[in-house]
C-alpha positions in Angstrom: 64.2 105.2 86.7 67.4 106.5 85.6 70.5 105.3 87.1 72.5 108.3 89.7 76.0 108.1 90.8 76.9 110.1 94.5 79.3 111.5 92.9 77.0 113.2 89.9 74.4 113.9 92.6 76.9 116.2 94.2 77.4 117.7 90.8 73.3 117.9 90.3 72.7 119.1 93.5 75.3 122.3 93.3 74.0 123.2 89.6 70.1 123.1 90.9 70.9 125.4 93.5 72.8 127.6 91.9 70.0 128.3 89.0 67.8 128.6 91.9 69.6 130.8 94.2 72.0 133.3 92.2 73.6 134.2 95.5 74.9 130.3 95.4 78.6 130.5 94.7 81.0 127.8 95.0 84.7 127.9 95.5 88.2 126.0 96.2 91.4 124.9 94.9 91.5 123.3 91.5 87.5 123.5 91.1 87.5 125.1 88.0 89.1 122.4 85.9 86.8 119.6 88.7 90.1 118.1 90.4 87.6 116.3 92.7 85.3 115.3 89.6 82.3 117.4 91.7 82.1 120.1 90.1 82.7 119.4 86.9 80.6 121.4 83.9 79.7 124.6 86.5 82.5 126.7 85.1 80.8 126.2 81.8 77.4 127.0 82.9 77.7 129.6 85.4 81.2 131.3 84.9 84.3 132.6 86.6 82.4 135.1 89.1 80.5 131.8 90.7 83.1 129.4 90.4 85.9 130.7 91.6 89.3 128.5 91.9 91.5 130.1 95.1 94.9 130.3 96.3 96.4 127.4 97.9 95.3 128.9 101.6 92.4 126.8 103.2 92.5 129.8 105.9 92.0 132.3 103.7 89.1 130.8 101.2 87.2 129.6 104.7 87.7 133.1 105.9 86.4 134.7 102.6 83.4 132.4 102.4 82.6 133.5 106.3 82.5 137.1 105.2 80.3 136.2 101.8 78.2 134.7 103.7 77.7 137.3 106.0 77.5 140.0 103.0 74.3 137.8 101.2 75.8 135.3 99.3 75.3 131.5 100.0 79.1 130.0 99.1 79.9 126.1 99.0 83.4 125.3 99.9 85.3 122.0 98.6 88.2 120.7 100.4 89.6 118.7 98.3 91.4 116.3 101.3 89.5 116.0 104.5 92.6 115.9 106.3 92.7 119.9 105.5 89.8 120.4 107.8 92.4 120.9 110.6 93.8 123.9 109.0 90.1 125.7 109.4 88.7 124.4 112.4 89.2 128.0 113.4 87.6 129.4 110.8 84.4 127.5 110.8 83.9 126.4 115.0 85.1 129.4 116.0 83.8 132.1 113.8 81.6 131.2 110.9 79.6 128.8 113.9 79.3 131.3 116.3 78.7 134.8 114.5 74.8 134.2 115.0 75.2 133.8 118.5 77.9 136.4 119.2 75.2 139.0 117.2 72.3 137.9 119.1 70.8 136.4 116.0 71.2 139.5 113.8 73.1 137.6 111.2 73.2 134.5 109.6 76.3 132.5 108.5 74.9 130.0 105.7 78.4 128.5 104.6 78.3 124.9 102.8 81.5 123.0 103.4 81.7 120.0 101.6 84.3 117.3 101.8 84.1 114.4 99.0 86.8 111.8 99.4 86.7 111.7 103.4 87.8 108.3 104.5 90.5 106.4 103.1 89.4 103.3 100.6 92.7 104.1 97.9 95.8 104.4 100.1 95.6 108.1 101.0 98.0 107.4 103.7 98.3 109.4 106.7 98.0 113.0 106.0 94.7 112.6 103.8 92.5 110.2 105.3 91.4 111.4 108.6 87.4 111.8 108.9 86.9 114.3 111.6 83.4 114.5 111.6 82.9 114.1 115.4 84.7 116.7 116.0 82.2 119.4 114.3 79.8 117.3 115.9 81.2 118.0 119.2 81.4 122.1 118.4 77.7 121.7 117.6 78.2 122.4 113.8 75.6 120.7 111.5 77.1 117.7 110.1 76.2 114.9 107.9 77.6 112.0 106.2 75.5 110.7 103.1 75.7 106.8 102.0 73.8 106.8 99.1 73.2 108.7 96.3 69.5 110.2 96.9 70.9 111.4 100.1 74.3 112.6 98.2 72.3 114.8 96.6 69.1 115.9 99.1 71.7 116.6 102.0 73.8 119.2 100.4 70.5 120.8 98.7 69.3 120.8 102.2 72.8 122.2 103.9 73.0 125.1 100.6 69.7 126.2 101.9 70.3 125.8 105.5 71.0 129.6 106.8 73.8 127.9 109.0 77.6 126.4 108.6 77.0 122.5 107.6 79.9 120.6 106.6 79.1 117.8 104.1 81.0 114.6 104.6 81.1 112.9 101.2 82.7 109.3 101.8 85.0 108.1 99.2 84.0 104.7 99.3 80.0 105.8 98.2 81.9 108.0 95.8 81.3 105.7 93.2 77.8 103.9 94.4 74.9 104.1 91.9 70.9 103.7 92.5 67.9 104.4 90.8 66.7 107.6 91.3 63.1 108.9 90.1 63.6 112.8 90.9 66.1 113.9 93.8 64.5 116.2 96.3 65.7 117.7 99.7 66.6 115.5 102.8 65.9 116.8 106.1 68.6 117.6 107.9 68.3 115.8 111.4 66.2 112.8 110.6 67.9 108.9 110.2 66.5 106.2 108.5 66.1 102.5 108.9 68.0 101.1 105.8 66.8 97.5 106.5 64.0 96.2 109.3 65.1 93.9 111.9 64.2 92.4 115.4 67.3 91.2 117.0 69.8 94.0 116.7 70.4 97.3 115.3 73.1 98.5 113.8 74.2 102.1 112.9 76.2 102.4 110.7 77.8 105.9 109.2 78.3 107.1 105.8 79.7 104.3 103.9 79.7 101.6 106.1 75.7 101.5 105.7 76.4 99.2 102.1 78.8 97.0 104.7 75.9 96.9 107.1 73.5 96.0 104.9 75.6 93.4 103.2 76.6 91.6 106.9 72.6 91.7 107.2 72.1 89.8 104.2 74.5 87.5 104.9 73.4 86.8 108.5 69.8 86.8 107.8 69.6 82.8 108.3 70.7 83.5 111.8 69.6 86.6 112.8 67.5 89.4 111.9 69.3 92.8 112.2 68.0 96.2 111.5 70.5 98.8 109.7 70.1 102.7 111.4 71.3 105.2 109.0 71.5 108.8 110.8 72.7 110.2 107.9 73.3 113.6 110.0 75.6 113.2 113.1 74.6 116.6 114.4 72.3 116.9 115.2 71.3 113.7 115.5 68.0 111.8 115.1 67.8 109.9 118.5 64.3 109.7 118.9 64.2 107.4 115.5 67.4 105.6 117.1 65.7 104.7 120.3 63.1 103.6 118.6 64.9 101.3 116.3 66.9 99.7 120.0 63.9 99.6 122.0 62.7 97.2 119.4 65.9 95.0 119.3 67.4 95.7 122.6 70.7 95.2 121.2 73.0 97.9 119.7 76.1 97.7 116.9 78.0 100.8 115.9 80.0 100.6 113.2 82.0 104.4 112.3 85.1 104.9 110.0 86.8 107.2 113.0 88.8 106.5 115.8 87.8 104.8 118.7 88.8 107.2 121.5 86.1 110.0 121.9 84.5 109.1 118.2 81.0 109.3 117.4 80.7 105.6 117.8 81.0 106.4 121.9 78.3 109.0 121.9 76.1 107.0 120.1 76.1 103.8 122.5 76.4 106.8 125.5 73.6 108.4 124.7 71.4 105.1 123.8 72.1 103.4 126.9 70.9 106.6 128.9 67.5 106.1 127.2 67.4 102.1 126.7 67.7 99.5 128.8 70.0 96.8 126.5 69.7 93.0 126.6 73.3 93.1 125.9 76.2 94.9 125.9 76.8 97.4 122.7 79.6 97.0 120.7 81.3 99.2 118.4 83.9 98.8 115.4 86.2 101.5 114.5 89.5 102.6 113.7 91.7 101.7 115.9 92.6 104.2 118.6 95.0 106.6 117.6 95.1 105.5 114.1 97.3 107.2 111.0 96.0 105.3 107.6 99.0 103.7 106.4 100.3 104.0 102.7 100.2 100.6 101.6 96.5 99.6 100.0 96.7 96.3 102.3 97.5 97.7 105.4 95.3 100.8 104.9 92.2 97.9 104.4 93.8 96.0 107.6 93.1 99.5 109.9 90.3 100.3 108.4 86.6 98.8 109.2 85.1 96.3 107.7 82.8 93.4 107.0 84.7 90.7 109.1 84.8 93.1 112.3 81.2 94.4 112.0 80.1 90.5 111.6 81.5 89.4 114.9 80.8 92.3 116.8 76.9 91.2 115.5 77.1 87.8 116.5 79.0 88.4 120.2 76.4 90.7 121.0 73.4 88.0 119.9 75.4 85.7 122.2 75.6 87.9 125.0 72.5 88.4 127.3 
């Protein structure tokens, strides 16, 4: 089978629906020369009128996507530093999100906006490496964060089509991930998966923590079987497959590159202890509360979370109950 990258899988997934669907347009700053490395080669093949670079203005590129979108056309925005997400939570909670319901269903708002670099793994410092997917998650936006490349690419096929504002986490530490990949097809947005089976804990783990997950797993496999929950979308979220997975165990992990306070982490373990009776207390490993990604590579690493934190979460919660 030939050998994908996430990143190229992004690139695939944006060419096959644009010679699909000529009302597929993508557009953002610098993405005609592929500052991002995304959309490299769709200049070339589908020209200026479809790949269109924009003033430096994330206000007024989301706001001119809204009203494509609501004229017929399908557009994909790139941000090219999740951090800029802030500038246009306006745009996309408050109007591209809720034109549907504010018509009474007589239009449809099917904007793409998708992030790649969210997450810090390069010293991004501060002002670039926020990953505010909870928050869309919270204004009841679609929104997913893909860890591999098969998903890289099926998610945003799925989120193009989707006839509603997704926004397309693309973490930069799966940026450069590569798999085997027979023929990429559509992921369903909504659905988890179980990366690994287990019988002693599961842990869920988001975007590109999953490859940390999986690698803890290995490595604890002498001691413990644990089961690695992939949602893959955050909203909404698959908790029927999630339940399933705990029920099994009995013991929940979360591991999620945000911040502690109100994260997704919280509504995870919230929402599966309304539905599960634990044999342990959950855990979760974050960011730390309140956390601004330092400059310096070391310290960014020190903030972030990792492979130490996730493994003794794991083992205090096989200890407890």
């Amino acid at each position: 089978m030939p050998r994908l990258s996430y990143r190229r899988a992004l690139t695939r997934a944006l060419a096959d629906e644009m010679a699909r669907d000529e009302s597929v347009l993508v557009l953002g700053e610098d993405i005609r020369v592929a500052a991002a490395n995304v959309t490299t080669g769709l200049l070339r093949k589908f020209g200026p009128e479809r790949v269109r670079d924009t003033p430096l203005s994330e206000q007024a590129f989301t706001s001119f996507a809204t009203g494509a979108a609501l004229a017929g056309a399908r557009p994909v925005v790139e941000f090219q530093i999740p951090s800029l997400l802030f500038l246009v939570f306006e745009q996309i909670v408050n109007h591209a999100h809720k034109f549907p319901l504010m018509t009474g269903g007589q239009c449809a708002v099917p904007v793409t906006y998708l992030v790649p670099g969210s997450g810090s793994r390069t010293g991004w410092a501060g002002q670039h490496s926020d990953h505010p997917y909870a928050l869309f998650a919270h204004a009841g936006v679609t929104t997913v964060v893909p860890a591999t490349p098969a998903d890289a690419y099926g998610l945003l096929v799925s989120a193009i089509r989707c006839d509603d504002p997704v926004v397309v986490f693309a973490p930069a530490g799966a940026l450069d991930l590569r798999e085997d990949v027979a023929e990429p097809a559509p992921v369903p947005l909504g659905r988890g998966v179980v990366r690994r089976a287990g019988e002693d804990v599961t842990v869920v783990a988001v975007g590109h923590l999953v490859h940390d997950a999986l690698a803890v797993a290995e490595e604890l496999s002498g001691q413990a079987s644990v089961e690695v929950f992939d949602p893959r979308t955050l909203y909404p979220f698959d908790w029927d497959g999630l339940v399933d997975s705990v029920s099994r165990t009995g013991r929940l992990v979360v591991v999620d590159d945000g911040n502690r306070s109100c994260g997704i982490a919280g509504e995870i373990i919230a929402t599966v202890v309304e539905r599960v009776r634990l044999a342990a207390p959950p855990r979760r490993v974050t960011r730390p509360d309140g956390a601004v990604l330092p400059f310096a590579p070391a310290l960014d690493r020190a903030v972030q979370p990792g492979r130490d934190q996730l493994t003794a979460a794991i083992q205090l919660t096989l200890k407890d109950g």
